[in-house]
DONU-181148 format. One record per residue (C-alpha): x, y, z negated. Coordinates in steps of 0.1 Angstrom, whole numbers, plus 5000, padded with zeros to 4 digits. Layout:
<sites>
XYZ
...
</sites>
This chain:
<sites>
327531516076
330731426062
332431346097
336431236077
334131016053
332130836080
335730756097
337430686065
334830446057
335430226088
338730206087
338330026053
337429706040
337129736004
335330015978
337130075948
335230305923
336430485893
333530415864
333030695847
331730985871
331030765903
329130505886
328330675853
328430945826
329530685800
329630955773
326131125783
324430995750
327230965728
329131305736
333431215744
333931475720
332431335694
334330995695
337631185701
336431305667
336130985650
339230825666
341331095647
339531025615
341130695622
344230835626
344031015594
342530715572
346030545584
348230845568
348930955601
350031295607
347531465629
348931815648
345832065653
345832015693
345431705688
342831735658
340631975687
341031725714
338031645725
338631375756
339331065734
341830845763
343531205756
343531135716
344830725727
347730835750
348731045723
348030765695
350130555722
352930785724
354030755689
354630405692
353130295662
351529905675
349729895642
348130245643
347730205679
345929865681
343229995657
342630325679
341830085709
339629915692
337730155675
337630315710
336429985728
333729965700
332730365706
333030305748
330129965743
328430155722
328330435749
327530255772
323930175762
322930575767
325330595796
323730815821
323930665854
325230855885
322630945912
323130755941
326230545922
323530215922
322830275960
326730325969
327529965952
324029785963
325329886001
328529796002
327329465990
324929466017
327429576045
329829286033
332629536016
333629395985
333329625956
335729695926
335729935892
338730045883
338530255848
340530415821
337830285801
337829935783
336129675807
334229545780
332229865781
332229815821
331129525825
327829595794
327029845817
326829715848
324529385832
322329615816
321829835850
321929425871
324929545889
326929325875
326529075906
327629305929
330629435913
334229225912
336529285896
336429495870
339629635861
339429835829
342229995804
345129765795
344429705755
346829915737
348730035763
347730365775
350830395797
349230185822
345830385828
345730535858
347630755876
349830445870
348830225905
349029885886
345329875873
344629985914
346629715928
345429455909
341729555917
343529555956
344629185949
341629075938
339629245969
342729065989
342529356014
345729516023
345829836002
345830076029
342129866036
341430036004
339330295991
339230465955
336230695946
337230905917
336531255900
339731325885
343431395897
344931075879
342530895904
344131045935
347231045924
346830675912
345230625945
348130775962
350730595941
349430245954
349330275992
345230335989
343030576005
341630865979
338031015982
337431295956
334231275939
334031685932
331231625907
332332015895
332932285917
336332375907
337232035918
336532035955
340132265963
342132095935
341431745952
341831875985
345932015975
346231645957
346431505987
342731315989
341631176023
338531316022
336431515995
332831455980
330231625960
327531385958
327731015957
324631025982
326731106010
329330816009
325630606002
324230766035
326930656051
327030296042
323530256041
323730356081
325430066088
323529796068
</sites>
């Protein structure tokens, strides 16, 4: 027993949940690298110039930021959307998360409202969540800002406007994530940070970012809700 995550989760009033780890492994069928593969073949069908870190990149938000930081709207607006299209496509052999379905179905069912808040497009979100019949329990869904990777988290903005839509204070706020742009996005907007360590190597580097509270199964923060339904 988790004794900071059964406090931490009543002194909130609202679960905010990164997709892609806590909910999902959106790339379990359709592997990440792979699609960072075909979103530099896009690059290079549009004459751009593609350095070999880049070309080896295999997290493909990595090969957008990068597509974003060259400032090139054209080039850029065709990466998003040839990402968008790999991300629905993804989703349909997304693997889901044990214990991610139980986590949402409880906080419904303890009255907390529930949000996603991804670095992936919404569009593959919210496909997801109707084909798993989540989509019911889950608003909003805040997914990546189209062609504009500056605003993925760690910026707060996509987390605040989940914590507008939840209308809980943020600091009535909880974001589940696995990666350090969660709890440092977390931390960024007033809201409390619980580390999904879904890795080992995870558990201390989640701990030094400043998380409330740090997880390696999505079963226990479902125990805990589920205690109180």
């Amino acid at each position: 027993m988790n004794p900071d995550l059964g406090r931490l989760l009543g002194e909130v009033g609202a679960l905010l949940l990164d997709f892609d780890g806590p909910v999902c492994s959106i790339f379990a069928g359709y592997p990440a690298p792979q699609v960072a593969a075909e979103l530099v073949d896009v690059l290079r069908r549009h004459r751009v110039e593609v350095p070999p870190d880049l070309a080896s990149e295999p997290d493909p938000l990595e090969v957008l930021r990068r597509t974003g930081a060259a400032r090139d709207q054209g080039v850029m607006r065709v990466v998003e959307d040839a990402l968008c299209a790999a991300e629905r496509r993804a989703a349909e052999s997304a693997e889901p998360t044990p214990y991610g379905r139980e986590v949402i179905v409880a906080a419904r069912q303890v009255g907390m409202p529930v949000a996603v808040v991804s670095n992936n497009s919404a569009g593959a979100v919210t496909a997801y969540l109707a084909a798993r019949r989540l989509a019911t329990h889950v608003s909003p869904v805040v997914g990546r800002a189209y062609a504009d990777p500056d605003r993925m988290k760690p910026n707060p903005k996509p987390i605040l406007q989940a914590v507008r839509a939840v209308d809980e204070p943020p600091h009535r706020c909880v974001l589940v994530g696995d990666s350090l742009s969660d709890i440092d996005g977390a931390r960024a907007a007033g809201v409390r940070a619980i580390g999904y360590a879904n890795r080992p190597a995870k558990v201390e580097r989640f701990r030094a970012a400043g998380a409330d509270t740090v997880i390696t199964s999505m079963g226990e923060v479902a125990r805990v809700l589920i205690e109180h339904v």
